[in-house]
Structure formats: structure tokens, C-alpha cells
C-alpha positions in Angstrom: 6.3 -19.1 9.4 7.0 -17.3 12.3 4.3 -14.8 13.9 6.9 -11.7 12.5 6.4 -13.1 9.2 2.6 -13.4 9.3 2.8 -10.0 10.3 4.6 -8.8 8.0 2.6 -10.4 4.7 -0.7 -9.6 6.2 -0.6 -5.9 7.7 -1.7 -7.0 10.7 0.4 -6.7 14.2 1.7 -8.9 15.7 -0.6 -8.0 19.1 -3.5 -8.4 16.9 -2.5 -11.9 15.5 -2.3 -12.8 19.3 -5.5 -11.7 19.5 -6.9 -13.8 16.9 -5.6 -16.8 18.0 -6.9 -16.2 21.9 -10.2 -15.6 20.3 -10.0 -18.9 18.4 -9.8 -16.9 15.2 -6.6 -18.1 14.4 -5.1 -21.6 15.4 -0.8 -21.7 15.5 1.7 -24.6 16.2 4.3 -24.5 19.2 7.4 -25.0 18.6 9.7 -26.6 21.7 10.3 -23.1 22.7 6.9 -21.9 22.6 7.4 -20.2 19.6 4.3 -19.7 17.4 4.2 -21.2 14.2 1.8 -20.6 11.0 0.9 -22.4 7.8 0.8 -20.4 4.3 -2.9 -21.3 4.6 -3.2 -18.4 7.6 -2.5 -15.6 5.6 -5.9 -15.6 3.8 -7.6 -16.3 7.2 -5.8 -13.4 8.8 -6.8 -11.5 5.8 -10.5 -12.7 5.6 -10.3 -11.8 9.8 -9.5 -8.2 8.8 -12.5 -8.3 6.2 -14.9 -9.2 8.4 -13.4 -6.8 11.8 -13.6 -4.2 9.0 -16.8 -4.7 8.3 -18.3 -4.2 11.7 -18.5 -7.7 13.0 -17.0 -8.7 16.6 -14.7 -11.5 17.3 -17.4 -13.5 18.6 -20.2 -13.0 15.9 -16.4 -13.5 13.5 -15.7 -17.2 15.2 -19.7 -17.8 14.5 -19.3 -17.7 11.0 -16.0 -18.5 10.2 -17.2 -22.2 10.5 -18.5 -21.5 6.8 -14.5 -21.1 5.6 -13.5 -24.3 7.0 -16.5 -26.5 5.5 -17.9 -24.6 2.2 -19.8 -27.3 1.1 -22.1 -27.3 4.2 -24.9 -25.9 3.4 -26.3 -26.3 7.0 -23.1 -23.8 7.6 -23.5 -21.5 5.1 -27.1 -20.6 6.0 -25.7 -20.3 9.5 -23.1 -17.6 8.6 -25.4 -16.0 6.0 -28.2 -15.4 8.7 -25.5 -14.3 11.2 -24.2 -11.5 8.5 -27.9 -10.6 7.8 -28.3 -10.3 11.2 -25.8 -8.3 11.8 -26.0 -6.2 9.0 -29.7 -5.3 10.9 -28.1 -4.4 13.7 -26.1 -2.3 11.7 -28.8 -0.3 10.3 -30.3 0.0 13.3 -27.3 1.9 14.6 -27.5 4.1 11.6 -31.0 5.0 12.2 -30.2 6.0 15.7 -27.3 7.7 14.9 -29.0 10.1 12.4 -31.7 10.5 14.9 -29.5 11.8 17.1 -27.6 14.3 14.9 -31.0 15.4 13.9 -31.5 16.4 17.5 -28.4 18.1 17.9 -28.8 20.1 14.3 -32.2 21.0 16.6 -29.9 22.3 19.3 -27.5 23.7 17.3 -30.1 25.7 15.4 -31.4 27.0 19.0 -28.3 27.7 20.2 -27.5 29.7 16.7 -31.1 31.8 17.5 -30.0 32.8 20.3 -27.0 34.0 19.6 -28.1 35.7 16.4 -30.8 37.5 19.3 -27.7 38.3 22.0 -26.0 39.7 19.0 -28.7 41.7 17.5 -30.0 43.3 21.2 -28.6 46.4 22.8 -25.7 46.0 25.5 -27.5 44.8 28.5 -24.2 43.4 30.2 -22.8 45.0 33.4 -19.2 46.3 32.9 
């Protein structure tokens, strides 16, 4: 199938499919023309791709474990991409943690910034006209 079709059965662009492929993601056939051409079998691949972009993982950390797709029965290869994930789902939290540490510092600005209003508010007019 033609890159328009993968497209179309798997949701995801055609830019994005190009994408795959130049991250070695995806693999295609040329034709004579240079048209790219895709097996059946690259529709779950695309949509196990998505999966793992979806869940937070980058191209390169996604070419790490996608090794585990191509030989199942490796168990060498499945610890490899089960670590990776595990790793990555550390870094993850990590982000989280910092992340709410920082909202908690702005809720601390925002609540200072909310005093002082409330005190602007509440004080006579000291403002020149």
C-alpha cells in the first residue's frame, strides 16, 4: 500500500509516517519511481508507534525498544525494552514531581499577590489623580 493508504487506516499523516521511517521507526519499499510502499504488517507498527509517542516516549527511546516487536521470544530483548519503559516511566515521575513543585510555588505567589490586592482594596485612596 501506498503511504496515502497507510494514512488513511492508521490516523496518522502522512508527514508523520515520513517521520517514522527517517527515524527508523518505520521501514517502506521503493518502487521505480520512488514511491513508498508498505506491507499490511505496518499498520499495527504505525499503530503501536502512536501507543508508545502517546505515552511519552521519544523516537529514540521508541527505536530502543521496538527491537522487542520484531523478536518476542528474546528474552535478552524483552528485559531490554522493559527496563527502558521502567526507566522512562522514572523519568516520568520525576517530571511530575517537579511539575507540582512548581505549581505549589506559584499557588504561593498567587496567594501573595491575592493579599495584596485584598490590602490595596481594603486601604483608603492613596493614588494621585
Amino acid at each position: 500500500m501506498r503511504i496515502g493508504e497507510l494514512s488513511r487506516r492508521t490516523g496518522a499523516s502522512p508527514r508523520s509516517l515520513r517521520y517514522y521511517e527517517e527515524q527508523g521507526l518505520l521501514t517502506s519499499c521503493r518502487s521505480r519511481t520512488g514511491q513508498r510502499h508498505y506491507s499490511d504488517h505496518e499498520v499495527e507498527r504505525v499503530s503501536l508507534i502512536r501507543r508508545l509517542f502517546d505515552a511519552g516516549l521519544s523516537s529514540r527511546v521508541i527505536a530502543s525498544v521496538l527491537p522487542c516487536v520484531e523478536t518476542p521470544d528474546d528474552l535478552g530483548v524483552v528485559d531490554s525494552a522493559f527496563a527502558t519503559m521502567a526507566r522512562e516511566r522514572a523519568r516520568i515521575d520525576a517530571e511530575i514531581t517537579h511539575l507540582v513543585e512548581t505549581r505549589d510555588a506559584l499557588d504561593g505567589l498567587l496567594q501573595t499577590n491575592s493579599r495584596h490586592r485584598a490590602e490595596l482594596a481594603a486601604a483608603p485612596e492613596t493614588r494621585s489623580a
